[in-house]
MARBA-3410 file (N, C-alpha, C, O; in Angstrom, 1 decimal):
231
105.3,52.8,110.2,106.0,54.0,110.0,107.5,53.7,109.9,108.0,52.9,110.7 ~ 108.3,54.6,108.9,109.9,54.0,109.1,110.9,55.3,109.6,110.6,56.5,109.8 ~ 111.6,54.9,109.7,112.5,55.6,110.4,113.2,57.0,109.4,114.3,57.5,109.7 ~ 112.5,57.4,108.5,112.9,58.7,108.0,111.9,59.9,109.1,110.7,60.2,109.3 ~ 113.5,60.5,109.4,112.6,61.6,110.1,113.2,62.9,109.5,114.3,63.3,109.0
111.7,63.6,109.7,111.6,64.5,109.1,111.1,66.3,110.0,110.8,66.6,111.1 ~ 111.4,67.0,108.6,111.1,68.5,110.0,109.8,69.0,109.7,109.5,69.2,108.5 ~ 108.8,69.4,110.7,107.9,69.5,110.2,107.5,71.1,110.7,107.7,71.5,111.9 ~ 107.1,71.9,109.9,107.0,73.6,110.1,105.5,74.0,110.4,105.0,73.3,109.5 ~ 104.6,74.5,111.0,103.8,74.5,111.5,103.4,76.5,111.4,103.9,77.0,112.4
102.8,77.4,110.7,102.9,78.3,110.6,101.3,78.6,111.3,100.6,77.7,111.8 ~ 101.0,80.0,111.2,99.2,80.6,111.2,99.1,81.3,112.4,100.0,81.2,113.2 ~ 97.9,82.2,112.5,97.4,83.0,112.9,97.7,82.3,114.5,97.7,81.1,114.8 ~ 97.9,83.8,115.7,97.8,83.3,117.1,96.6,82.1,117.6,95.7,81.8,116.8 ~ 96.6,81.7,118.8,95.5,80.9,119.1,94.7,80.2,117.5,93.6,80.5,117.1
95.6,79.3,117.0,94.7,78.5,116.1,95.7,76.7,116.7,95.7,75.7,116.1 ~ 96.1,76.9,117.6,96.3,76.0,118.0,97.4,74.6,117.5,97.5,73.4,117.5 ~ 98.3,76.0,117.2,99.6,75.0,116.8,100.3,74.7,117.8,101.2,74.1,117.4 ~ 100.3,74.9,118.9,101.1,74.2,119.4,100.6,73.0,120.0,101.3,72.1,120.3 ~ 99.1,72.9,120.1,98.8,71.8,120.4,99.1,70.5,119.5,99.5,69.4,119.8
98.8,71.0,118.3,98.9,69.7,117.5,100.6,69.5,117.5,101.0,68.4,117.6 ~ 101.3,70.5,117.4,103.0,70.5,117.4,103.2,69.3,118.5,104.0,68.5,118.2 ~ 102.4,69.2,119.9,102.9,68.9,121.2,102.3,67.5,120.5,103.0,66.5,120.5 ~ 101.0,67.4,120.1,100.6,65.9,120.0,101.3,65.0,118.8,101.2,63.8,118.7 ~ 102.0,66.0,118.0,102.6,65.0,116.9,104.0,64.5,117.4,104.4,63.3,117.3
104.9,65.8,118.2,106.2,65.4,118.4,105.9,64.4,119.6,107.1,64.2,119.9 ~ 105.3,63.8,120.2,105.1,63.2,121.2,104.4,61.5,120.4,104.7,60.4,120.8 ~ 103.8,61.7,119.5,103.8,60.5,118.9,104.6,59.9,117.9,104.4,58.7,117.6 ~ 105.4,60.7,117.3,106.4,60.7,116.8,107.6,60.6,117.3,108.4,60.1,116.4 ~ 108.1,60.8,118.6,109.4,61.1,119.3,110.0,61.7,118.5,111.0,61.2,118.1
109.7,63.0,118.2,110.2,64.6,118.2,110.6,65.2,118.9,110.4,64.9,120.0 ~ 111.1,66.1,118.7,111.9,67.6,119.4,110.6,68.3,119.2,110.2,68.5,118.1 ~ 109.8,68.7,120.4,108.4,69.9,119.8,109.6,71.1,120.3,110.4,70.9,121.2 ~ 109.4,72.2,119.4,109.7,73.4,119.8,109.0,74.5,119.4,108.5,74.7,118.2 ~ 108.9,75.3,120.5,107.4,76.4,120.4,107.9,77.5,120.4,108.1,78.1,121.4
108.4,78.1,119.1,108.8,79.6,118.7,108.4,80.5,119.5,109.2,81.1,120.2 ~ 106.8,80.7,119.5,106.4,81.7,120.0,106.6,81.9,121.4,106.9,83.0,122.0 ~ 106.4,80.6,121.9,107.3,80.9,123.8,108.3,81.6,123.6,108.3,82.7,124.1 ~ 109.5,81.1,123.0,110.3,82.2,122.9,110.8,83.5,122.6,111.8,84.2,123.0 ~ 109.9,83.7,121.7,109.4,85.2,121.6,108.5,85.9,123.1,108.7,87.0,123.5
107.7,85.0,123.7,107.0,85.1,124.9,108.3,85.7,126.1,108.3,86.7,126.8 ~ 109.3,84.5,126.1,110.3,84.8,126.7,111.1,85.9,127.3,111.4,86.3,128.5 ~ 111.6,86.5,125.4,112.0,87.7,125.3,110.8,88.5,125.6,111.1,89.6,126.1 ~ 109.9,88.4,125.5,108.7,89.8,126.0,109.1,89.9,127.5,109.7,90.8,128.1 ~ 108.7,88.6,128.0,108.6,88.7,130.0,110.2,89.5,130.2,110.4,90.6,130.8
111.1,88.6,129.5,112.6,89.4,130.0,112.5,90.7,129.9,112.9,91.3,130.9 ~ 112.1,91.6,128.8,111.8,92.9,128.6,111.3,93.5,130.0,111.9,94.3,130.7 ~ 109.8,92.5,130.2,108.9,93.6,131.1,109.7,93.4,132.3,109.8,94.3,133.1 ~ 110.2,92.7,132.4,110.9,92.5,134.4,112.0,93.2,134.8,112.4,93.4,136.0 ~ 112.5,93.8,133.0,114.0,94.6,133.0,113.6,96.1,133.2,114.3,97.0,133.6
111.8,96.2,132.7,111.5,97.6,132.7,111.9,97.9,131.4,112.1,99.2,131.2 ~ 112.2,97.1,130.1,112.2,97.5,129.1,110.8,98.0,128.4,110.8,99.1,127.9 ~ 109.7,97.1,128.5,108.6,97.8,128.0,107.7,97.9,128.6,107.8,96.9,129.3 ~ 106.5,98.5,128.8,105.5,98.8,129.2,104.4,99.3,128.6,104.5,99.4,127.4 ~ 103.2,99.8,129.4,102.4,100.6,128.3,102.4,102.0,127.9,101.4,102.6,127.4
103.8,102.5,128.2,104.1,104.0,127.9,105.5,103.7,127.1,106.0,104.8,126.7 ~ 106.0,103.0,126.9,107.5,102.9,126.3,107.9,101.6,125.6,107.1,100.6,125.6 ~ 109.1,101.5,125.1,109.6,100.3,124.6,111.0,100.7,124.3,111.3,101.2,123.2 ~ 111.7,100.5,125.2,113.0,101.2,124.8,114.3,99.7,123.9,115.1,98.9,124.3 ~ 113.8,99.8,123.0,114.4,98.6,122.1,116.0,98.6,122.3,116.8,97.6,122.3
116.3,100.0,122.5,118.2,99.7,122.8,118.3,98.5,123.8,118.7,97.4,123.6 ~ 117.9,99.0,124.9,118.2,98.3,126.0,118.0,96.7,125.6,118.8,95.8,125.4 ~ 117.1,96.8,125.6,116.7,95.3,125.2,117.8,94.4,123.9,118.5,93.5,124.2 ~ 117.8,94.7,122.9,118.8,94.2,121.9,119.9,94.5,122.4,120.6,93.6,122.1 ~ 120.7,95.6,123.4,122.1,95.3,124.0,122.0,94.1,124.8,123.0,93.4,124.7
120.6,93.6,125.8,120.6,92.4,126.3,120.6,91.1,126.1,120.6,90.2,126.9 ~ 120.5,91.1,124.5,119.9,89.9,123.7,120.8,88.8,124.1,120.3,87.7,123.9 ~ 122.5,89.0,124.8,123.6,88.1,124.6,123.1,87.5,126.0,123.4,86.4,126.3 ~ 122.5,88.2,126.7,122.1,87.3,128.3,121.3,87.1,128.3,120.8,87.2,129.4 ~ 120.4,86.5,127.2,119.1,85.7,127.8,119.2,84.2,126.9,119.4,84.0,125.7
118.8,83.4,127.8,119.2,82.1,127.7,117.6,81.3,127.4,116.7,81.5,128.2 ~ 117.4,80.6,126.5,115.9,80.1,126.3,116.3,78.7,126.1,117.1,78.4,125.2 ~ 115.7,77.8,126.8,115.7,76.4,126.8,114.4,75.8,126.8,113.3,76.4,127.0 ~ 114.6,74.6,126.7,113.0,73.7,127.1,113.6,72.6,127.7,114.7,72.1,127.5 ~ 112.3,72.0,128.9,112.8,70.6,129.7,111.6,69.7,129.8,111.0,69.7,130.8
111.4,69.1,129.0,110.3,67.8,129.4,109.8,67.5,130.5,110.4,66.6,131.3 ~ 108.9,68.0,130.8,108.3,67.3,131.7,107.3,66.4,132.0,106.2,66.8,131.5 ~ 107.4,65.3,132.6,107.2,63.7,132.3,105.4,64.0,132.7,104.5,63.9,131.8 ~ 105.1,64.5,134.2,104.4,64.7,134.2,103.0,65.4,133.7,101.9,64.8,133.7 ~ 103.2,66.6,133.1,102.8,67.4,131.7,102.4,66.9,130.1,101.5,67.1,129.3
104.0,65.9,130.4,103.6,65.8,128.6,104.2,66.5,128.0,104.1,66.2,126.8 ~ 105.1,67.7,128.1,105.3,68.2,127.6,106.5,69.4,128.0,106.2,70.1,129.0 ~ 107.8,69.7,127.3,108.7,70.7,127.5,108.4,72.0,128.2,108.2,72.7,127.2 ~ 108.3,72.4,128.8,108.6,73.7,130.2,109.4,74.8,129.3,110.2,74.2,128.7 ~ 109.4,75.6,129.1,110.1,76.9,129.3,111.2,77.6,129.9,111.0,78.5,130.7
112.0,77.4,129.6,113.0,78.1,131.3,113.7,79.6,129.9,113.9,79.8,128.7 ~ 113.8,80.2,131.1,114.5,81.7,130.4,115.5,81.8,131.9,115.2,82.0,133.1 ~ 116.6,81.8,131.2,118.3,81.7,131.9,118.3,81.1,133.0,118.7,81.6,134.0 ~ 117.6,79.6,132.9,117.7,78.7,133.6,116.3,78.1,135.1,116.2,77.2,135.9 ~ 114.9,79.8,134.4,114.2,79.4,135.3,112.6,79.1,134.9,112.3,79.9,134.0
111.6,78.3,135.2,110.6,78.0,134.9,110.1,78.8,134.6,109.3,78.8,135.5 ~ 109.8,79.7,133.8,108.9,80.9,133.1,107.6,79.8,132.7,107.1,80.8,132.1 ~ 107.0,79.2,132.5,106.1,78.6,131.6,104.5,79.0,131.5,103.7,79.1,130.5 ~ 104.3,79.3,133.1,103.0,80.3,133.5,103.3,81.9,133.0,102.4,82.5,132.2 ~ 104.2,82.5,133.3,104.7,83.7,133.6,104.4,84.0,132.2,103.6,84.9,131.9
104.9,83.4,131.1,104.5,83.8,129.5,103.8,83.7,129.1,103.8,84.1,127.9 ~ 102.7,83.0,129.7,101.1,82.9,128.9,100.0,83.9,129.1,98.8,83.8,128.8 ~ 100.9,85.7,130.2,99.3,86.0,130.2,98.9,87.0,129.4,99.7,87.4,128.6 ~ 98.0,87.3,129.4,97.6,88.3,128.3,98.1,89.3,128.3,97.6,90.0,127.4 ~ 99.1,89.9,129.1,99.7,91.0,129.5,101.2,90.5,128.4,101.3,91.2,127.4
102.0,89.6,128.5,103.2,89.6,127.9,102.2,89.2,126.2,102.9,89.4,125.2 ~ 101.5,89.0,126.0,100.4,88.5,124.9,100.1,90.1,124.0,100.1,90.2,122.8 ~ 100.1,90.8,124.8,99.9,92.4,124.7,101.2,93.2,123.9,101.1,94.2,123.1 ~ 102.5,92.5,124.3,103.0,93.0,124.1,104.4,92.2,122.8,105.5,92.7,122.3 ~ 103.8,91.2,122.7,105.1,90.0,122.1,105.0,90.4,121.0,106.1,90.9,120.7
104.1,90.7,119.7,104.1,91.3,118.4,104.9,92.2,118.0,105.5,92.1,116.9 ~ 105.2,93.5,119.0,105.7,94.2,119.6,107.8,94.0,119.6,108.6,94.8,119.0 ~ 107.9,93.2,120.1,109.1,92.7,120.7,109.8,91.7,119.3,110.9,91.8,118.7 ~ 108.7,90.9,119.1,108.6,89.9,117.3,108.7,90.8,116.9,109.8,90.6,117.4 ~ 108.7,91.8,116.3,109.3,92.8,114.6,110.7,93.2,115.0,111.5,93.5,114.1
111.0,93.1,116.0,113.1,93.9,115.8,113.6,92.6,115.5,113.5,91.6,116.3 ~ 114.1,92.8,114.2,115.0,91.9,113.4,115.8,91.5,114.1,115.9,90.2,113.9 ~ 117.1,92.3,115.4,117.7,92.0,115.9,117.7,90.7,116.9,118.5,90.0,117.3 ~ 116.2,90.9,117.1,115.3,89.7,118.0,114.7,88.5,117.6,114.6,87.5,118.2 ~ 114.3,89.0,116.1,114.2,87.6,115.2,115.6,86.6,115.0,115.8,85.4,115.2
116.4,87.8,114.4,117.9,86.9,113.7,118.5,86.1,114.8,119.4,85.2,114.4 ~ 118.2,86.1,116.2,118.6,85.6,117.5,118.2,84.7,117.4,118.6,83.7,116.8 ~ 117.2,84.8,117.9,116.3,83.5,117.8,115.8,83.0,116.8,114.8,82.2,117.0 ~ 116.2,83.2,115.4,116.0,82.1,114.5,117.6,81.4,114.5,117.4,80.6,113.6 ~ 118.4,81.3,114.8,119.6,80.9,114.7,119.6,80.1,116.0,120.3,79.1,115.9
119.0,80.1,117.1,118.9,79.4,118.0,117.8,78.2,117.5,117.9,77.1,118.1 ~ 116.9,78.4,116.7,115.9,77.9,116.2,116.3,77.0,115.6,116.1,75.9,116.0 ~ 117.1,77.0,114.5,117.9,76.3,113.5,118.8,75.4,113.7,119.0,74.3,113.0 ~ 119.4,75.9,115.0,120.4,74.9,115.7,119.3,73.9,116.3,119.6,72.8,116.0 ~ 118.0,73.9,117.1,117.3,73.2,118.0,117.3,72.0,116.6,117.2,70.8,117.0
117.2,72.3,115.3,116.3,71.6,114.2,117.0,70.7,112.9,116.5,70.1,112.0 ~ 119.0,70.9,113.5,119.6,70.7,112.6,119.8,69.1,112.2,120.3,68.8,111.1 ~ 119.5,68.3,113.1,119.2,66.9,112.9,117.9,65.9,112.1,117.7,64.8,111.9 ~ 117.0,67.3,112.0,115.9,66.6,112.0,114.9,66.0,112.9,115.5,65.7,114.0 ~ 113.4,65.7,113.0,112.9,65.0,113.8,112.7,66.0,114.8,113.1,66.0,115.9
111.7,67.1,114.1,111.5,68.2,115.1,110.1,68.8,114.3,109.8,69.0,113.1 ~ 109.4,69.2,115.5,108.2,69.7,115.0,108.3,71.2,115.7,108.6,71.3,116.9 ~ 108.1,72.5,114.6,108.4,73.5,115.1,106.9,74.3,114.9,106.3,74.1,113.8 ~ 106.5,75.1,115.7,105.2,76.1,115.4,105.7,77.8,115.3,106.7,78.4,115.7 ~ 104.7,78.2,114.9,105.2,79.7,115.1,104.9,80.9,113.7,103.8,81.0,113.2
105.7,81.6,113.4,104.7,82.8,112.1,105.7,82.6,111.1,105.4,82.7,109.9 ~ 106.9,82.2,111.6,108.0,82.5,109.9,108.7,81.1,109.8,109.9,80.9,109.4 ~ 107.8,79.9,110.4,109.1,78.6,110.7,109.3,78.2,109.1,110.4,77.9,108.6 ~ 108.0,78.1,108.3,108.6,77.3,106.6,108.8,78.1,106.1,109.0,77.6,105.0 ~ 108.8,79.7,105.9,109.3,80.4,105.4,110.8,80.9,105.6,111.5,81.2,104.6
111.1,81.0,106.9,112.3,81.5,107.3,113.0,80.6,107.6,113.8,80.0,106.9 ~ 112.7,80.2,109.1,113.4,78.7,109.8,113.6,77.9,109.2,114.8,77.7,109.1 ~ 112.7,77.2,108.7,113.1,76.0,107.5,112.3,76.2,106.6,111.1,76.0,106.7 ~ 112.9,76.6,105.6,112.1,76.7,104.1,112.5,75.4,103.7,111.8,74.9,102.8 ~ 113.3,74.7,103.9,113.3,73.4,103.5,112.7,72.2,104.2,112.9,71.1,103.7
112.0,72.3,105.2,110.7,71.5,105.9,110.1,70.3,104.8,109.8,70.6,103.6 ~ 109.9,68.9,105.2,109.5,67.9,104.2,107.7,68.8,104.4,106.9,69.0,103.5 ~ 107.6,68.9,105.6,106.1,69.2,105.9,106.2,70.9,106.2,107.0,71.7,106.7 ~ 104.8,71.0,105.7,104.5,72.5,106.0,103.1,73.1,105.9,102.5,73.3,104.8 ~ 102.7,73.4,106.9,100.8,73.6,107.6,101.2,74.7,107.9,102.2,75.1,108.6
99.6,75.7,107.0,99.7,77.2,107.3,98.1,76.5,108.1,97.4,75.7,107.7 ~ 98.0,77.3,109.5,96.5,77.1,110.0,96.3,78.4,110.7,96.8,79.2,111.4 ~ 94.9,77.9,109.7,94.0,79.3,110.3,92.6,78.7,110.6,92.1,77.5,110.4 ~ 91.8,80.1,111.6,90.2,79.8,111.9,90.0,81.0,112.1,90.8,81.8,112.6 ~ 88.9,81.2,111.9,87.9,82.9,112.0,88.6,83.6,113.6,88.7,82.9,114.6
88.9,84.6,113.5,88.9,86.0,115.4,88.4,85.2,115.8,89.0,84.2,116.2 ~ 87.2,85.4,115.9,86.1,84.6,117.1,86.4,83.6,117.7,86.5,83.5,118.9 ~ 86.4,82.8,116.7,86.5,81.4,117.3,88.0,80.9,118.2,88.2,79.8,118.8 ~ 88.8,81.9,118.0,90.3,81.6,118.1,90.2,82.3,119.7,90.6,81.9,120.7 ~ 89.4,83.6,119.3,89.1,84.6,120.9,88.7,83.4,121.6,89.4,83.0,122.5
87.1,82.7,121.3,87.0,81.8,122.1,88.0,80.6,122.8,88.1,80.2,124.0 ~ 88.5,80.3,122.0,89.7,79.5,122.6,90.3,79.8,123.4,90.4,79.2,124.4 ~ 91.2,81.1,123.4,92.0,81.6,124.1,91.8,81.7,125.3,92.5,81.4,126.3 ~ 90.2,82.4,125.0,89.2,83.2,126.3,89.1,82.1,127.6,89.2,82.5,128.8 ~ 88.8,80.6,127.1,88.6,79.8,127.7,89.8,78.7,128.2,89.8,77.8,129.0
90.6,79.0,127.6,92.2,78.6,128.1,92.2,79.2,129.3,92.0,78.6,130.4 ~ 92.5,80.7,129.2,92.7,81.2,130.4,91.9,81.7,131.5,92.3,82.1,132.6 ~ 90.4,81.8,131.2,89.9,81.5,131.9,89.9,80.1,133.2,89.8,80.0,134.4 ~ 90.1,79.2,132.1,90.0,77.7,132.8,91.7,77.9,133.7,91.8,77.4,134.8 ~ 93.0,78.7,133.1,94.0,79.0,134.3,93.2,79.5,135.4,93.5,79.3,136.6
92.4,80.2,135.1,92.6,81.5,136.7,92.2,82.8,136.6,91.7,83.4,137.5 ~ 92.7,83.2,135.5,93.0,84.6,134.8,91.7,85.3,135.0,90.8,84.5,135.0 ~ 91.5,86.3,135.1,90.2,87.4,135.2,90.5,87.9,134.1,91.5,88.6,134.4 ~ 90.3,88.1,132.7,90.0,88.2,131.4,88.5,88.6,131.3,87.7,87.9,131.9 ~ 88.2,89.6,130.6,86.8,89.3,129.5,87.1,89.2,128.0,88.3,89.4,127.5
85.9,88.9,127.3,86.3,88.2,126.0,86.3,89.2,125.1,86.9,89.1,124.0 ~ 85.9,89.9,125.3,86.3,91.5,124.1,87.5,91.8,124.5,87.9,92.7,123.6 ~ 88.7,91.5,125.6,89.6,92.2,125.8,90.6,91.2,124.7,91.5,91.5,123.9 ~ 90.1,89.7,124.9,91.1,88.7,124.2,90.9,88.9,123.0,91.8,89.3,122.4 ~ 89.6,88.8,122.4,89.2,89.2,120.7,90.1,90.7,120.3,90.6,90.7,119.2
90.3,91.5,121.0,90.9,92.8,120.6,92.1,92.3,120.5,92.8,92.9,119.7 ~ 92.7,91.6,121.1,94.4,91.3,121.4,94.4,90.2,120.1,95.3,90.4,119.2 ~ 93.6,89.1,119.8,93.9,88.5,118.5,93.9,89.4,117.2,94.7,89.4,116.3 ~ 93.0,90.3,117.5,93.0,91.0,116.1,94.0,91.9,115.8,94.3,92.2,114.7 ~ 94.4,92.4,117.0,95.7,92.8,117.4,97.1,92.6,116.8,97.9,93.3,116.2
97.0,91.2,117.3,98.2,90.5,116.8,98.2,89.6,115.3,99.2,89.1,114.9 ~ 97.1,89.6,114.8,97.1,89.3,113.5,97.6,90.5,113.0,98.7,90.6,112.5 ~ 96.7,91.4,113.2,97.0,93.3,112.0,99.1,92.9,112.7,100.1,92.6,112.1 ~ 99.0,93.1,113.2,101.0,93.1,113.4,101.8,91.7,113.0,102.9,91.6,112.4 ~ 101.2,90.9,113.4,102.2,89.6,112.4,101.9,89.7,111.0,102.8,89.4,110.2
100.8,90.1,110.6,100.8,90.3,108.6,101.8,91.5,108.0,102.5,91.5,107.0 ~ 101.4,92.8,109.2,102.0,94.1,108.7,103.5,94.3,108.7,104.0,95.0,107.8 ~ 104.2,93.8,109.8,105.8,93.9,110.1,106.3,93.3,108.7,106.0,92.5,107.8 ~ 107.5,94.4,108.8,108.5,94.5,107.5,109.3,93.3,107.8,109.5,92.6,106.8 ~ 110.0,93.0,109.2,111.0,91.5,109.5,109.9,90.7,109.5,108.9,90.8,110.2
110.2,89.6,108.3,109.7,88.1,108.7,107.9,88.2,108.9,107.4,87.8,109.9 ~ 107.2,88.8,107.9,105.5,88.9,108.3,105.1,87.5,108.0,105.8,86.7,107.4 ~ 103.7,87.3,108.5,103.6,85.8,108.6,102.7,86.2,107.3,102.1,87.1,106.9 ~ 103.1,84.7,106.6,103.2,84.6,105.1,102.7,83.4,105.1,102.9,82.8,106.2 ~ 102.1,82.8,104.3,101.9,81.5,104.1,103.2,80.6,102.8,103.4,81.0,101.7
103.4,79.9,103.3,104.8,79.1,102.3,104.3,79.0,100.7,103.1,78.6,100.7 ~ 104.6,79.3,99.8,104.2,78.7,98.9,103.9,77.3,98.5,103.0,77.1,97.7 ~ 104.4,76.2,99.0,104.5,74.6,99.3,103.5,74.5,100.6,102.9,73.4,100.6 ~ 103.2,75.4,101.6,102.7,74.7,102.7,100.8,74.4,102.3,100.0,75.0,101.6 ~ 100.9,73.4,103.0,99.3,73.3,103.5,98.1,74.0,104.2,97.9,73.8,105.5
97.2,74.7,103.6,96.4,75.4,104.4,95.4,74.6,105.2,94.7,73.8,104.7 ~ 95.3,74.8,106.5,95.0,73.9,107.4,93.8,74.9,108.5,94.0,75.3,109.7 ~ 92.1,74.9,107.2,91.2,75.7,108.4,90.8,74.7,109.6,90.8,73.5,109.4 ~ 90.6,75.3,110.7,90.5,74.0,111.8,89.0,74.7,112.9,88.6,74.5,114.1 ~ 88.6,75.7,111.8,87.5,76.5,112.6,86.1,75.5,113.5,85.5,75.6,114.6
86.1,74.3,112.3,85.2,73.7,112.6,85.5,72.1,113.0,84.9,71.1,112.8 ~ 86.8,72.3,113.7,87.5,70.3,113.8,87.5,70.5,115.5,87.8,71.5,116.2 ~ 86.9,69.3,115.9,88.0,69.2,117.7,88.8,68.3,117.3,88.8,67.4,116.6 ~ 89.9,68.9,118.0,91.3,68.7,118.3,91.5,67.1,117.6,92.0,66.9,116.5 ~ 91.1,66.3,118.2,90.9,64.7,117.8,91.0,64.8,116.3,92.0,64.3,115.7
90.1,65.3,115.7,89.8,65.3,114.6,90.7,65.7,113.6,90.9,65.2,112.4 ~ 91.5,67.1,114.4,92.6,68.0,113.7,94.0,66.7,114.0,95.1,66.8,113.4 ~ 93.7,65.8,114.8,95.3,65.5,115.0,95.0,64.1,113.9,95.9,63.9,113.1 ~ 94.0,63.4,113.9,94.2,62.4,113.0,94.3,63.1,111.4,95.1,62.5,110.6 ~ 93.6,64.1,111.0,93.9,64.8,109.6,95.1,65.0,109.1,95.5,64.9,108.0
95.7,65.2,110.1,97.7,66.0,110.0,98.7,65.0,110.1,99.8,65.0,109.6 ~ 98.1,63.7,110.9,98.9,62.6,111.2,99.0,62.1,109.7,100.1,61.8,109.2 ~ 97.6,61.9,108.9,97.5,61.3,107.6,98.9,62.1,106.7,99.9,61.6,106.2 ~ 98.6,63.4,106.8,99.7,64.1,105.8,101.0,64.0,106.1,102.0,64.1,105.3 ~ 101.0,63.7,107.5,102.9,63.2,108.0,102.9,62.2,107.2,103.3,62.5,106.0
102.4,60.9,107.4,102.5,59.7,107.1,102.7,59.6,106.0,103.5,58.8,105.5 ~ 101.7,60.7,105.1,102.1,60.5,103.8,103.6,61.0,103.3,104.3,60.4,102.5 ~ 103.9,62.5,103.9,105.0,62.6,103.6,106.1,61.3,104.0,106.7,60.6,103.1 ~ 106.2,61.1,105.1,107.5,60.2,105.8,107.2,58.7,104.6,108.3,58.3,104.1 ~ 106.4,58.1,104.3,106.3,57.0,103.3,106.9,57.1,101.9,107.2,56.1,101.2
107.1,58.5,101.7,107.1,58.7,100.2,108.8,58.1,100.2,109.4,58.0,99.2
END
């Protein structure tokens, strides 16, 4: 492999498991992984803890007047494998995965004012190159100029199942009709939103993964890096 690095955009449907493969490429690669959607996650938790939204309200003023004080970083952790979360300096990384801020991030994702933020923070994480990014608008918006670009998808179900058993395997007391309703959820709202709907690139790769384990999915994708970075 030679030393042209490259950016690689990573788009598709919730729970199809981009950020796994994002986490396993930038890590064999020595990339920058950065996970969009955490920070969309981010901004949700900051919402709920401000009392911005709940399940009777969404008071969007408040929240885009706050947009200038929230701080979104990532920190490697050796142990993990993988970059942490911090929102204005503190470990959020649990705190944004539960189905409750999951509930409400689609939600929070359509105010432009909250996209244009954080794609500009996005942009800056990616401006050198040698960054693997995941999330709904990265080769469309973030980098429409990406050498690489994977739209992935797999059937509700199977995505519910994943999810279901993620967080089951955290701790979480979930049932699986509540997670299937929240994927389908958040599909009908990432296709329908007027800012930034998740779109598939015209250039990118559609990438179904309904019927791959992970192993399988990371040597497939590694082949198409490879091919790109050689050319």
């Amino acid at each position: 492999m030679n030393n042209n690095k490259i950016t690689i955009a990573i788009d598709g449907y919730s729970s199809t498991g981009k950020s796994t493969v994002a986490k396993q490429l930038a890590k064999h690669l020595g990339y920058i992984y950065v996970d969009s959607g955490a920070m969309y996650r981010a901004v949700t938790y900051y919402a709920m803890i401000h009392g911005f939204i709940d399940e009777h309200q969404f008071n969007k003023e408040a929240l885009i007047s706050n947009l200038q004080s929230i701080e979104i970083s990532f920190k490697f952790n050796s142990d993990l494998g993988f970059a942490e979360v911090y929102l204005n300096g503190e470990n959020v990384e649990k705190q944004i995965r539960t189905l409750e801020v999951s509930g409400f991030v689609s939600k929070v994702a359509t105010l432009p004012e909250v996209r244009s933020q954080l794609v500009k923070q996005q942009q800056k994480m990616g401006k050198d190159k040698g960054v693997v990014m995941d999330g709904r608008d990265i080769g469309t918006v973030v980098f429409p100029d990406a050498e690489l670009k994977l739209f992935m998808s797999a059937s509700a179900e199977t995505r519910a199942k994943r999810r279901y058993k993620e967080l089951i395997d955290r701790g979480d007391d979930v049932r699986y009709e509540d997670v299937l309703r929240n994927v389908e959820e958040r599909d009908y709202m990432d296709t329908n939103r007027a800012e930034s709907p998740l779109l598939k690139a015209p250039d990118a790769i559609n990438f179904d993964n309904s019927n791959m384990t992970r192993d399988k999915q990371f040597e497939a994708i590694l082949k198409l890096v490879d091919k790109v970075i050689d050319k």
